[in-house]
N, CA, C and O atoms as a GROMACS GRO file, in nm:
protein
  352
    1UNK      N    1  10.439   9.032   9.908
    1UNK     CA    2  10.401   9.162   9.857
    1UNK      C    3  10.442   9.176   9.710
    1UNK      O    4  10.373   9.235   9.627
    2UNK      N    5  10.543   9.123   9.688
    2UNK     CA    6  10.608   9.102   9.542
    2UNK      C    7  10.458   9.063   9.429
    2UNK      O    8  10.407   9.136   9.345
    3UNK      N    9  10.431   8.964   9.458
    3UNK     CA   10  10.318   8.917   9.375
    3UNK      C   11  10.204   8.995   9.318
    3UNK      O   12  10.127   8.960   9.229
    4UNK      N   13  10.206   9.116   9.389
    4UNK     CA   14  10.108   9.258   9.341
    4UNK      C   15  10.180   9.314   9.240
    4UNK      O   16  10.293   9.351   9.272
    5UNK      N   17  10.144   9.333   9.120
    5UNK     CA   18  10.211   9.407   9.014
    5UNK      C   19  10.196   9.524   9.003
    5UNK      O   20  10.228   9.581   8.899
    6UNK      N   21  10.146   9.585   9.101
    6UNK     CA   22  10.141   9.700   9.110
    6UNK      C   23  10.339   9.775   9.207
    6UNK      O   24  10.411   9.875   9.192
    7UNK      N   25  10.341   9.682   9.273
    7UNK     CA   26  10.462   9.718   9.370
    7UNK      C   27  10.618   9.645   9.285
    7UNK      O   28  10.652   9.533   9.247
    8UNK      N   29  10.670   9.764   9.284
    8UNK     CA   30  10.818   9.764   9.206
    8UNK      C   31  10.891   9.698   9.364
    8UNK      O   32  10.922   9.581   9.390
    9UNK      N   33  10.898   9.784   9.422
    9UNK     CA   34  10.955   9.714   9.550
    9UNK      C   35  10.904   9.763   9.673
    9UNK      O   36  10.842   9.869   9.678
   10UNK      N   37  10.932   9.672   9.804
   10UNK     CA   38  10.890   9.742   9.939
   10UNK      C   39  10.963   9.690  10.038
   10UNK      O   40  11.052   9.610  10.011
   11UNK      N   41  10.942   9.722  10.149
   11UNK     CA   42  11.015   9.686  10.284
   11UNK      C   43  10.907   9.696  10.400
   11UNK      O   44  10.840   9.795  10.428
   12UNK      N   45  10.906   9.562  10.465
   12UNK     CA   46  10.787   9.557  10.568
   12UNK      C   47  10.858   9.585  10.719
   12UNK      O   48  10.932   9.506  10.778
   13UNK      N   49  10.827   9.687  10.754
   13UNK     CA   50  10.865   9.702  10.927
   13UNK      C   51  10.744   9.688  11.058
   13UNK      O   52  10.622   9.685  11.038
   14UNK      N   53  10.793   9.682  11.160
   14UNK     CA   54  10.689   9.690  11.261
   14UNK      C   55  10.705   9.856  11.282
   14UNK      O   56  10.790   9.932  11.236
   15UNK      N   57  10.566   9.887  11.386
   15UNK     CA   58  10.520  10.046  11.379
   15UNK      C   59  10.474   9.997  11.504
   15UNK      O   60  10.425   9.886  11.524
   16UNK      N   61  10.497  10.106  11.601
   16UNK     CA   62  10.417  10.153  11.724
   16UNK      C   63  10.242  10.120  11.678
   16UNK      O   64  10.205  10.133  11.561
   17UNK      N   65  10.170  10.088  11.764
   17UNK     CA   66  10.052  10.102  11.776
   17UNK      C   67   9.979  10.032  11.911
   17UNK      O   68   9.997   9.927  11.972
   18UNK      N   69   9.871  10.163  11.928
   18UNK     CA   70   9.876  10.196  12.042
   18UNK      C   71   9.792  10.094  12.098
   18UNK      O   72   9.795  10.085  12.221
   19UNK      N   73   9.698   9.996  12.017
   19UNK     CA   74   9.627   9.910  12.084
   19UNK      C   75   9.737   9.734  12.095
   19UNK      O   76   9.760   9.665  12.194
   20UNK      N   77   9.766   9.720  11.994
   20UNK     CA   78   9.875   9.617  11.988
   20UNK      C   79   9.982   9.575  12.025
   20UNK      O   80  10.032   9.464  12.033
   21UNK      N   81  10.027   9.727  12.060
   21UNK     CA   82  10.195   9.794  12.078
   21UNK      C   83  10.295   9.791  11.994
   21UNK      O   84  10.399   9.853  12.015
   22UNK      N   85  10.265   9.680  11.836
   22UNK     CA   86  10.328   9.691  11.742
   22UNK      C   87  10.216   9.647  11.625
   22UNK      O   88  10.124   9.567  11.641
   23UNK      N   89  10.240   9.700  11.537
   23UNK     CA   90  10.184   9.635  11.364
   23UNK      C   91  10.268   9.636  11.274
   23UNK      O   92  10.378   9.686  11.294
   24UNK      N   93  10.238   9.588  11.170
   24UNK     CA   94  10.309   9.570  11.050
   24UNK      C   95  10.261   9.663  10.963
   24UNK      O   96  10.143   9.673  10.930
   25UNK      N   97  10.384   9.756  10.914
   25UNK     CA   98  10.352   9.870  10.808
   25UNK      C   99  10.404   9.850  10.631
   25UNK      O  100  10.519   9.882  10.660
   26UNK      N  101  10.408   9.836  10.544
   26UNK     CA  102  10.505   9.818  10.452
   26UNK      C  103  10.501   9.964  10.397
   26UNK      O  104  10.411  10.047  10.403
   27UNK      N  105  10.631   9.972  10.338
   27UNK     CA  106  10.676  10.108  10.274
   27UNK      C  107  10.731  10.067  10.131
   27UNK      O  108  10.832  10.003  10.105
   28UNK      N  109  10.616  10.130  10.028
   28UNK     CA  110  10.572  10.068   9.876
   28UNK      C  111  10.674  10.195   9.794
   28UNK      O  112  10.719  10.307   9.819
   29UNK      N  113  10.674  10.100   9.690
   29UNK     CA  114  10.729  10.189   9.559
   29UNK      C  115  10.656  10.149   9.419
   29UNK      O  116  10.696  10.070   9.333
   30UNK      N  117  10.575  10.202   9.421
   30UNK     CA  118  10.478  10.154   9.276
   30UNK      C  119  10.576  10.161   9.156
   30UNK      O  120  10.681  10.218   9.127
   31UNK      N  121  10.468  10.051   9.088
   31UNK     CA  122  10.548  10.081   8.902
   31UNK      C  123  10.510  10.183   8.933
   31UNK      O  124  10.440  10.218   9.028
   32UNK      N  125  10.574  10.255   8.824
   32UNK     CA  126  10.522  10.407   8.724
   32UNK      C  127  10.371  10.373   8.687
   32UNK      O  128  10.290  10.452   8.735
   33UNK      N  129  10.320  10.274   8.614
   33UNK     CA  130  10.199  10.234   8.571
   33UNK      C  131  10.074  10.243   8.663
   33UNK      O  132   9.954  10.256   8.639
   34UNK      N  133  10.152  10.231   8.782
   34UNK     CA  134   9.993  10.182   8.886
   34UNK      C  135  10.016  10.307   8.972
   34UNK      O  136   9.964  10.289   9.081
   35UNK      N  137  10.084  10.446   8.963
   35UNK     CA  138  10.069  10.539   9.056
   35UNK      C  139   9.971  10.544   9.063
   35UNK      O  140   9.911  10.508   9.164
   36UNK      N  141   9.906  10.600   8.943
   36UNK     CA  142   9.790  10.692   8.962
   36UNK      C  143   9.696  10.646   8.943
   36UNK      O  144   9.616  10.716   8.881
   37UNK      N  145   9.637  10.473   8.992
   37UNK     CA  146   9.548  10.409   8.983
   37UNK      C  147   9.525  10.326   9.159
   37UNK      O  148   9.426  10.287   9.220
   38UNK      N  149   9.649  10.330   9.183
   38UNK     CA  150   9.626  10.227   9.321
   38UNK      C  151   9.684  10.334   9.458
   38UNK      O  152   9.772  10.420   9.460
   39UNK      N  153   9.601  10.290   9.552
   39UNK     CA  154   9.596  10.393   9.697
   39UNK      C  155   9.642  10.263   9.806
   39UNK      O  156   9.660  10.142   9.793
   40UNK      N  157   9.649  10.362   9.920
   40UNK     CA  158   9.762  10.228  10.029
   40UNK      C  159   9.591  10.136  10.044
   40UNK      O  160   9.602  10.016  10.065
   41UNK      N  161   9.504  10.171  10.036
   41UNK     CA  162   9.399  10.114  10.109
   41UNK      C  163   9.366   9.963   9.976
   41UNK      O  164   9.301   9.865  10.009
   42UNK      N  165   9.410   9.975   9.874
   42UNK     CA  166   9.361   9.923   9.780
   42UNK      C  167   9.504   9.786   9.733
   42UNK      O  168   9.510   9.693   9.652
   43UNK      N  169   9.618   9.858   9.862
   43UNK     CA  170   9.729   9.740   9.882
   43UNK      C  171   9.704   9.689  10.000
   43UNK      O  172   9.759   9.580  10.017
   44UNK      N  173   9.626   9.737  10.106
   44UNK     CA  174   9.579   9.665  10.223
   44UNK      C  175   9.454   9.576  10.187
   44UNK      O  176   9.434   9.480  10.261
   45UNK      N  177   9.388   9.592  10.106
   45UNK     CA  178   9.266   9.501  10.088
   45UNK      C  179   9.322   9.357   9.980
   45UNK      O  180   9.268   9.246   9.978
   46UNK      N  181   9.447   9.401   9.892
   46UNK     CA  182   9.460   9.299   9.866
   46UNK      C  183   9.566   9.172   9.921
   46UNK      O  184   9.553   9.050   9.910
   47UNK      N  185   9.654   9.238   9.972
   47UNK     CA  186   9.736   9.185  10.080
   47UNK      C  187   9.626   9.112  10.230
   47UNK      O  188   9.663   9.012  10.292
   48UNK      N  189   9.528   9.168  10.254
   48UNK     CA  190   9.416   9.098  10.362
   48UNK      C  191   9.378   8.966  10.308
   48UNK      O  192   9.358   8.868  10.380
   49UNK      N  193   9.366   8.966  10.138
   49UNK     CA  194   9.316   8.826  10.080
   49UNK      C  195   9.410   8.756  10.026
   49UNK      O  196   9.387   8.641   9.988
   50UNK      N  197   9.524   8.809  10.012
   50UNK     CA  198   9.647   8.756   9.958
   50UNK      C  199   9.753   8.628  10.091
   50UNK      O  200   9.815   8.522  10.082
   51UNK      N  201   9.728   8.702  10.173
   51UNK     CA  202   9.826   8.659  10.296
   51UNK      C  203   9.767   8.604  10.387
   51UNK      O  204   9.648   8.582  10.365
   52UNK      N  205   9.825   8.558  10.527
   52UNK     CA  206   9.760   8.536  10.664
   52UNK      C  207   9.790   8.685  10.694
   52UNK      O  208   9.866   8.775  10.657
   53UNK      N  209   9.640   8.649  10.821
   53UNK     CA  210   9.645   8.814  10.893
   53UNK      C  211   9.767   8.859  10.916
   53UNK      O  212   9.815   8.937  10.834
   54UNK      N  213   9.841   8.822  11.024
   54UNK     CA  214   9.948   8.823  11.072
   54UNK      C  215  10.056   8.914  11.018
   54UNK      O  216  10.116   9.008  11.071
   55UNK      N  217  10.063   8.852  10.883
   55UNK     CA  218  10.153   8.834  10.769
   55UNK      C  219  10.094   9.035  10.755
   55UNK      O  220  10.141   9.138  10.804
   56UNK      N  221   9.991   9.013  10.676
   56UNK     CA  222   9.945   9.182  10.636
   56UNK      C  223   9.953   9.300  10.649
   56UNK      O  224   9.897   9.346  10.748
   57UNK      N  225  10.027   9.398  10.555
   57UNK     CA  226  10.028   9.519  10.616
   57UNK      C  227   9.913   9.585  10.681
   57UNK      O  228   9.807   9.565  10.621
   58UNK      N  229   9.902   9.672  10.810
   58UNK     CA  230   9.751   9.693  10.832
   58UNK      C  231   9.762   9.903  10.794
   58UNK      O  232   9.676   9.991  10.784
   59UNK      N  233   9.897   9.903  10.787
   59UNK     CA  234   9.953  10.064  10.718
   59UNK      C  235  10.046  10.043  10.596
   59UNK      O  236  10.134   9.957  10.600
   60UNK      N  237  10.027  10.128  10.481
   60UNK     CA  238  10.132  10.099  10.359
   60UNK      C  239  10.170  10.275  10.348
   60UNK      O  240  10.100  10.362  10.399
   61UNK      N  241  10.266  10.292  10.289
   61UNK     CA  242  10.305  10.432  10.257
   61UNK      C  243  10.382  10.477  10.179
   61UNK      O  244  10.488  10.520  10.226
   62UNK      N  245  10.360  10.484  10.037
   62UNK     CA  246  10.396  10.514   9.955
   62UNK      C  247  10.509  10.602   9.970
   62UNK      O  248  10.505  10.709  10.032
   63UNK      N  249  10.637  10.542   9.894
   63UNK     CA  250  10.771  10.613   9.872
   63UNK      C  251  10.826  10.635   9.728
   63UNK      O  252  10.799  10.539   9.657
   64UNK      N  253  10.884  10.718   9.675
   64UNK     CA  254  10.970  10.721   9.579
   64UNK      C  255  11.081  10.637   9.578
   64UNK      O  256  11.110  10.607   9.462
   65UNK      N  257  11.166  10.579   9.674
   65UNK     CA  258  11.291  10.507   9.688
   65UNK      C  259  11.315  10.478   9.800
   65UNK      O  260  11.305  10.566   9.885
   66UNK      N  261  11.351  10.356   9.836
   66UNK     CA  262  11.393  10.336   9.937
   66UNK      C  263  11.566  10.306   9.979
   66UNK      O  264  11.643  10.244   9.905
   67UNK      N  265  11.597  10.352  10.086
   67UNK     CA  266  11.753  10.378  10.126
   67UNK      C  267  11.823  10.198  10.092
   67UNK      O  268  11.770  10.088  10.077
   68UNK      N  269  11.919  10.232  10.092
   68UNK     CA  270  12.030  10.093   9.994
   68UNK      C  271  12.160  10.112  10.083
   68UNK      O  272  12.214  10.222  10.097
   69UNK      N  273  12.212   9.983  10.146
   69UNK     CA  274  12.312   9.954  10.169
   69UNK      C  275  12.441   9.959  10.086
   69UNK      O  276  12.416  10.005   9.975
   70UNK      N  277  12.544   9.934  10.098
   70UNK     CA  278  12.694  10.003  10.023
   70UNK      C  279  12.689   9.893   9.986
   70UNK      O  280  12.801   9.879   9.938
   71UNK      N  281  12.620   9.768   9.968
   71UNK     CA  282  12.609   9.629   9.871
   71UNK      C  283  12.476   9.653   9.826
   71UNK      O  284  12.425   9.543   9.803
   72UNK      N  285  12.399   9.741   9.805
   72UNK     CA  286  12.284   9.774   9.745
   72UNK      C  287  12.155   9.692   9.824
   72UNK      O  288  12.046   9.730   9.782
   73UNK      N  289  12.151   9.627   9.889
   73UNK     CA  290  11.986   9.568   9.933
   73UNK      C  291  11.936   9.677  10.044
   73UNK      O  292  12.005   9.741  10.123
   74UNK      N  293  11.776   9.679  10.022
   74UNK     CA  294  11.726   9.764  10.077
   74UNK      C  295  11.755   9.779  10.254
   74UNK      O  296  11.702   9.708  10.340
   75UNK      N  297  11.822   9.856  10.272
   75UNK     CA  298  11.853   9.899  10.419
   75UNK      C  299  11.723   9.910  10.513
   75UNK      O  300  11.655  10.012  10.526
   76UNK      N  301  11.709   9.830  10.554
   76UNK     CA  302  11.549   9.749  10.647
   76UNK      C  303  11.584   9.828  10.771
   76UNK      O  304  11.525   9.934  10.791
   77UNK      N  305  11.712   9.766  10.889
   77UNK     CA  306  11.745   9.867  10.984
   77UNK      C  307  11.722   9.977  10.986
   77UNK      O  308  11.630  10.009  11.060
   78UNK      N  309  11.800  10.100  10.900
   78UNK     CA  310  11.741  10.246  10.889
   78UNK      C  311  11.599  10.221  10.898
   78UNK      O  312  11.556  10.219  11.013
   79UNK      N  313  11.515  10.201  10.805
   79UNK     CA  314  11.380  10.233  10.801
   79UNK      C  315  11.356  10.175  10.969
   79UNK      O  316  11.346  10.277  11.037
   80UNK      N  317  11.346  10.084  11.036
   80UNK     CA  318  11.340  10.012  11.126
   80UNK      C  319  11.339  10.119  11.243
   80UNK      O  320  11.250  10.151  11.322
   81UNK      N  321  11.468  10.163  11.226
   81UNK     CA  322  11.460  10.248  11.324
   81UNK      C  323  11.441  10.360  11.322
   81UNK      O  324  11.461  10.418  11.429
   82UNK      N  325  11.390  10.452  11.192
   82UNK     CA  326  11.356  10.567  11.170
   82UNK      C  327  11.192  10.523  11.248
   82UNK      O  328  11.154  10.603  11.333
   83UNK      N  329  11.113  10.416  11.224
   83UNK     CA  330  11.002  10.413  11.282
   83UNK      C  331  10.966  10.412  11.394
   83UNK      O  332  10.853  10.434  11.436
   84UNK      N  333  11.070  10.384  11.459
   84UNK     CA  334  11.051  10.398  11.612
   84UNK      C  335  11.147  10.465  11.676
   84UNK      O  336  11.190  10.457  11.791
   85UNK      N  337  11.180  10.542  11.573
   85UNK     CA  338  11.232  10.707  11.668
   85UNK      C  339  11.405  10.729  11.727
   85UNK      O  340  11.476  10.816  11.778
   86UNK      N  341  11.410  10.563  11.671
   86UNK     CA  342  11.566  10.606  11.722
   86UNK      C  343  11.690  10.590  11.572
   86UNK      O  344  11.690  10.551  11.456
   87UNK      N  345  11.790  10.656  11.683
   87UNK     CA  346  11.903  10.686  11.563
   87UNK      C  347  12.013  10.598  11.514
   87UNK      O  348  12.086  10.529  11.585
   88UNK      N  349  12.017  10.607  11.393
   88UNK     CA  350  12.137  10.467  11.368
   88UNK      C  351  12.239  10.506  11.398
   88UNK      O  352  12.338  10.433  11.391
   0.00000   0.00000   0.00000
């Protein structure tokens, strides 16, 4: 996902879904530069030609920041489990 210059940073989790029972969602933080030019659909189409299926977000969702561990790397767990409903 790095390789899009549009994305400052992200974090890829699995998501409920109801035909699969899970997918892959990533949760984006654009440069400043590419807010107001790029939409989640326009990071799913290039991530579809960028990656294996598998690999691909098939939901993206734009964030301002994402939560940081007390050694600073992006806290994946929280998000993890904020998506599927349970509490850390």
């Amino acid at each position: 996902m790095y390789q899009n210059r549009a994305i400052r940073e992200c974090c890829v989790v699995s998501t409920p879904d109801d035909y699969r029972g899970e997918t892959v969602k990533a949760l984006v933080v654009l440069d400043e530069a590419a807010r107001a030019t790029i939409s989640a659909d326009d990071i799913v189409g290039w991530a579809r030609g960028a990656m294996a299926s598998y690999k691909a977000p098939r939901a993206v969702v734009f964030v301002d920041e994402l939560p940081r561990t007390a050694s600073n790397k992006i806290n994946w767990r929280l998000l993890q489990d904020a998506e599927w409903g349970r509490t850390a």
